[in-house]
N, C-alpha and C positions, 0 to 999 in steps of 0.2 A: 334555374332558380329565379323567383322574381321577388324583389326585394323594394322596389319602388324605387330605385336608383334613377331613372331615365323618365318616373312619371313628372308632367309640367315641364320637362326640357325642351328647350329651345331648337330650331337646325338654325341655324347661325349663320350657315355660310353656303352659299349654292354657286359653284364657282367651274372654271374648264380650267384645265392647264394646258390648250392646244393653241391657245388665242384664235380660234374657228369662231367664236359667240356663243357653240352648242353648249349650253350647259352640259357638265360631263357628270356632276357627282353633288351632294346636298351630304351636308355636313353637321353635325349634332353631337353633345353630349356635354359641354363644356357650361351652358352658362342654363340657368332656371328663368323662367316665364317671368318671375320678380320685377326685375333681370337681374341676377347676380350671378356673382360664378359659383359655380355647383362645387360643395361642401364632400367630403369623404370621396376626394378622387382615389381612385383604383392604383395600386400599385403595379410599376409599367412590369409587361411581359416579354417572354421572349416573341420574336418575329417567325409566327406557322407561314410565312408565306411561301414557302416551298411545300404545301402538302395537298399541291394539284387542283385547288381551284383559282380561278380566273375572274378577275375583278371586270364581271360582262354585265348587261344589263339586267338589272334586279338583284344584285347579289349586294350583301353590310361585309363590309370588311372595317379593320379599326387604322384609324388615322395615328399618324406619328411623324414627330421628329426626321432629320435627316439623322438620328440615329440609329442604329437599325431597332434594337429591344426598347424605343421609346414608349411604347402604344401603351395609354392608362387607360380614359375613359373615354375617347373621342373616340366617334365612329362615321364613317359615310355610306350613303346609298349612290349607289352607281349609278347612275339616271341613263347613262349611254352604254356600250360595249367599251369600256378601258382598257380592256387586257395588256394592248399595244402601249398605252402612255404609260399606264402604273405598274407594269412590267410582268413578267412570263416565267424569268430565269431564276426563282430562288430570292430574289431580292427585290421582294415589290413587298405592296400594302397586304396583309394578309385576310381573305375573305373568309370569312365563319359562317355563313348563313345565305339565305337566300328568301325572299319575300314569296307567299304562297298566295297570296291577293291581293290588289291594289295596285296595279300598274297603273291606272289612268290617275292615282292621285297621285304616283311619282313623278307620272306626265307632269303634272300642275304643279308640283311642287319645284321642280324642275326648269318649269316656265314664268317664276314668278321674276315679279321685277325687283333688281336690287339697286342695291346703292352704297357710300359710304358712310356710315352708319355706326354708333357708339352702344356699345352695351357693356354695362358695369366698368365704365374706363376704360375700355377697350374698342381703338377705333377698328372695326371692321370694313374690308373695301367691299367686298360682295355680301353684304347683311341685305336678307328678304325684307324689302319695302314696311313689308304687314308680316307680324310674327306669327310663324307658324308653330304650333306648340303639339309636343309629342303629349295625347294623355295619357298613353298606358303601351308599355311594352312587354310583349308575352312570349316567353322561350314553348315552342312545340317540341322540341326534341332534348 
């Protein structure tokens, strides 16, 4: 279903959690191109991440809390193979999908410069330089 939830949203955060530099993963959902924080967030769900996919490269999976059923509306693209950092065993970030075109602009997006960075009152450490804006998100399946 596509409802225009995610059209003009922000990726916010292009960040590693290996401290390698490689960017690992590009982060989105949270705040509108405005910049504000985006309005009728999703009520959180439970945690699919035991139901066999692998947060590898090209794959959205939804971002959350150290809670485990935190995940509302935020979601990442996996810029690298994570399976190993975001985990394997049942208890990782849960991956839903997978990109069917556009790799080299996950490259780029991937590769953009960040910094520490404010949006709608929220300091960001890893905010892309130059805002990258989602215009249209389309469910295929």
């Amino acid at each position: 279903m596509h409802d225009g939830f995610y059209t003009n949203t922000l990726i916010h955060r292009v960040a590693n959690l290996s401290g390698s530099g490689v960017p690992q993963f590009a982060q989105g959902g949270q705040y509108t191109a405005a910049p504000a924080e985006q309005t009728g967030v999703r009520a959180a769900i439970a945690n699919e991440g035991n139901n066999g996919l692998s947060n590898v490269r090209g794959t959205i999976a939804m971002a959350r809390t150290s809670v485990m059923n935190s995940a509302t509306s935020q979601f990442y693209f996996n810029v690298t193979d994570n399976a190993a950092a975001l985990g394997q065993t049942g208890n990782e970030y849960a991956v839903f999908g997978k990109l069917t075109q556009g790799l080299t602009v996950l490259d780029a997006i991937g590769n953009s410069a960040t910094g520490r960075g404010d949006i709608a009152g929220n300091i960001l450490e890893t905010r892309p330089l130059v805002d990258i804006v989602l215009q249209s998100v389309t469910q295929t399946q």
